[in-house]
C-alpha positions as CSV (number, residue, x, y, z in Angstrom):
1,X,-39.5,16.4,16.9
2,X,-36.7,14.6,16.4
3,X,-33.5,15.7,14.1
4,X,-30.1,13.5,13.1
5,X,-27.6,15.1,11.6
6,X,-25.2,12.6,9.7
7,X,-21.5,12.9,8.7
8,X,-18.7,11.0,7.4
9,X,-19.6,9.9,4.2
10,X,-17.2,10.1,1.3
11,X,-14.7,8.6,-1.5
12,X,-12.6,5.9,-0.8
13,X,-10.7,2.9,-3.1
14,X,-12.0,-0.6,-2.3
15,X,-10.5,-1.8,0.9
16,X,-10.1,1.3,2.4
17,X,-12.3,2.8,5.7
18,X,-14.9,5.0,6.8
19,X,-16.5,6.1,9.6
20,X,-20.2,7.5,9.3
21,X,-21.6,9.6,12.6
22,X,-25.1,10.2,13.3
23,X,-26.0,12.9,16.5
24,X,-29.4,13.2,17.6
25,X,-31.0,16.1,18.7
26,X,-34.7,16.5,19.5
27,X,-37.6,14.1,21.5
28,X,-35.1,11.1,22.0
29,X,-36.1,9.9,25.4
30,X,-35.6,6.3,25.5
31,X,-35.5,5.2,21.5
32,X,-36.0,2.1,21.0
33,X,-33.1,1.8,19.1
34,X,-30.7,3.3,15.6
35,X,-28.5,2.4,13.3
36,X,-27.8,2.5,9.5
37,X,-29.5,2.0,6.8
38,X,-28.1,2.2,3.0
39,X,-29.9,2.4,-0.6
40,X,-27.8,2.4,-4.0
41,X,-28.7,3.1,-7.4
42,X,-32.1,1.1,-8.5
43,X,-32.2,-1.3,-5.2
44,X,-34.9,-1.2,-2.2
45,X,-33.2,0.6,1.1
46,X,-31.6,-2.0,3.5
47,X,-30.9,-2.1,7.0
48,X,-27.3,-2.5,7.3
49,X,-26.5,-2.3,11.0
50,X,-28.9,-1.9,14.4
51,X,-28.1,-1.2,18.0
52,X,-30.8,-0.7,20.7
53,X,-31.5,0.8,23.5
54,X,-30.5,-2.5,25.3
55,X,-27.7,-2.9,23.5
56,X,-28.5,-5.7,20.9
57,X,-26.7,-5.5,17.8
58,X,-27.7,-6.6,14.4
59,X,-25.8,-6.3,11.2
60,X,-26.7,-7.9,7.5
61,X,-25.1,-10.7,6.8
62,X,-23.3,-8.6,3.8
63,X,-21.4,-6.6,6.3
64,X,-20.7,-8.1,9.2
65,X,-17.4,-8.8,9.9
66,X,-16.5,-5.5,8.1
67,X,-18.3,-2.9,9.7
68,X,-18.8,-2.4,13.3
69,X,-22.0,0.0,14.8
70,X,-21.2,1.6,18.4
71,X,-23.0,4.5,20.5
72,X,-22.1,7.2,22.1
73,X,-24.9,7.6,25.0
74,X,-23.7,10.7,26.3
75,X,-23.5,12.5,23.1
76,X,-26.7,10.6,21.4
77,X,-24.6,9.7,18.8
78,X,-24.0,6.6,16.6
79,X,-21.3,5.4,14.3
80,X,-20.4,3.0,11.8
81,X,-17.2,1.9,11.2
82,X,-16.6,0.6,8.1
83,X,-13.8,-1.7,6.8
84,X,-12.4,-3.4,4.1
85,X,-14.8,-1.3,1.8
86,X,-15.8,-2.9,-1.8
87,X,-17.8,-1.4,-4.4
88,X,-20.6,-3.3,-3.3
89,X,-20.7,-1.0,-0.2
90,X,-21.6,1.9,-2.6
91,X,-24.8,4.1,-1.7
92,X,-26.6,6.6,0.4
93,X,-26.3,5.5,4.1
94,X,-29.5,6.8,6.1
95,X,-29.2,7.1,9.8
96,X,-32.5,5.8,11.7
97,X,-34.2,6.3,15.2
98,X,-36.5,4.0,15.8
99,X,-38.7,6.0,18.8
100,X,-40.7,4.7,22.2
101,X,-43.7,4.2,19.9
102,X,-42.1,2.4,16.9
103,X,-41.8,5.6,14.9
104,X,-38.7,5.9,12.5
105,X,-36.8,9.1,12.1
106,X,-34.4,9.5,9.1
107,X,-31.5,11.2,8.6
108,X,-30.8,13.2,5.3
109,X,-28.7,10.0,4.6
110,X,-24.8,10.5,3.3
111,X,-23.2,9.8,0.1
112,X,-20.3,6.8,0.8
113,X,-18.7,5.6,-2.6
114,X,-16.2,3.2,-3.3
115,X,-14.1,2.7,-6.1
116,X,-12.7,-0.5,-7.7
């Protein structure tokens, strides 16, 4: 089994920061990969930010440039910085593993709104 456990969500003005944390706890030998994805009011869930397990990085085109995705091996934990926040950013950010078999494990996901 495999549990993540996400923090760092919140309220913030448009503009302003975050940083969203994700630890993993469980069966985690050698993921294939996490990262973030988000889903706001009435819209499918989107991947908003990927890292894996050899390093390669994708973001959406929405949000790169803004937010950054980096690990923490040690602590099998992931974060996303994000930056220059606008209301478009609004929604509940999931964290995913994506396991040696192509599994996906979800986190509870974490509320991050931004006001205008």
């Amino acid at each position: 089994q495999v549990q993540l456990v996400e923090s760092g969500g919140g309220l913030v003005q448009a503009g302003g920061s975050l940083r969203l944390s994700c630890a993993a706890s469980g069966s985690i030998f050698s993921a294939n990969g996490m990262g973030w994805y988000r889903q706001a009011p009435g819209k499918q869930r989107e991947s908003v930010a990927i890292i894996t397990r050899a390093g390669f990085i994708n973001y959406a085109d929405s949000v790169k440039g803004r937010f950054t995705i980096s690990r923490d091996s040690a602590k099998n934990t992931v974060y996303l910085q994000m930056n220059s926040l606008q209301s478009e950013d609004t929604a509940v950010y999931y964290c995913i593993l994506i396991a040696s078999d192509n599994s996906n494990y979800w986190g509870q996901g974490t509320q991050v709104t931004v006001s205008s």
